[in-house]
C-alpha positions in Angstrom: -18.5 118.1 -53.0 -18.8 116.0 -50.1 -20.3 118.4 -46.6 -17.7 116.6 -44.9 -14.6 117.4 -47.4 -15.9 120.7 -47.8 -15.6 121.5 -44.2 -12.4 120.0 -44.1 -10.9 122.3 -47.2 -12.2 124.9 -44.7 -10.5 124.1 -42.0 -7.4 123.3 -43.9 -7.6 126.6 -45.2 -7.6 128.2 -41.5 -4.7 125.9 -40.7 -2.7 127.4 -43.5 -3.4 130.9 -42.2 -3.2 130.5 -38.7 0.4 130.1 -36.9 -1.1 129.2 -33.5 -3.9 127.0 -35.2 -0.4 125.2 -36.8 1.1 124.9 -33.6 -1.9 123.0 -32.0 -2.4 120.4 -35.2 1.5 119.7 -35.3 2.4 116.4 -34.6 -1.6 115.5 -33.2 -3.2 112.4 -34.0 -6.1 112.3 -36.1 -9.0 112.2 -33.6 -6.9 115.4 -31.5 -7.3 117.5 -35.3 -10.6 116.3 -35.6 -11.7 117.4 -32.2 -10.0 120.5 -32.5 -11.3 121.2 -35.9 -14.5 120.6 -34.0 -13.7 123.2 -30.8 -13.5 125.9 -33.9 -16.9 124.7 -35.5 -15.7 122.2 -38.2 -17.3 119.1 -38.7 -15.6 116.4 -40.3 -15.1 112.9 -39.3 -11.6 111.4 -38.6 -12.4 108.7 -41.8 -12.9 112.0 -43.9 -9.2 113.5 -42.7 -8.0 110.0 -43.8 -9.4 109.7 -46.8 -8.1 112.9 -47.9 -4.4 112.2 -46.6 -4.6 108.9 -48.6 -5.5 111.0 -51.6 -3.1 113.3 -51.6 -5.0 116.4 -50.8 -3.7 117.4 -47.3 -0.4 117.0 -48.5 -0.6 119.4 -51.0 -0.9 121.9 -48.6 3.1 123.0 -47.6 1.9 124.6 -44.6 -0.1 121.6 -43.4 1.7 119.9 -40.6 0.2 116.4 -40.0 2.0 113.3 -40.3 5.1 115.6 -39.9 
């Protein structure tokens, strides 16, 4: 697997856990998730969290909130 989509499975995975980490993704745009995903020690790059939203695989998550 890609470093990139492998840190952002992780960080998805936190989301998913993580009712205040839900809260500050909800509604952000891209670059805002990517810096925040960052803050917490992520690192993925904005074309990597669209490539997975294109695919499918961020929307799989119910608890994910972006786009919503």
């Amino acid at each position: 697997m890609d470093p990139e989509q492998e840190q952002l499975e992780r960080f998805l995975d936190a989301v998913s856990r993580s009712a205040e980490l839900r809260s500050r993704v909800q509604g952000a745009d891209p670059y805002t998730i990517v810096e925040i995903a960052g803050e917490l020690g992520f690192r993925f790059g904005v074309f990597t969290l669209h490539r997975a939203t294109c695919a499918g695989v961020v929307m799989r998550r119910a608890e994910w909130p972006y786009g919503s």
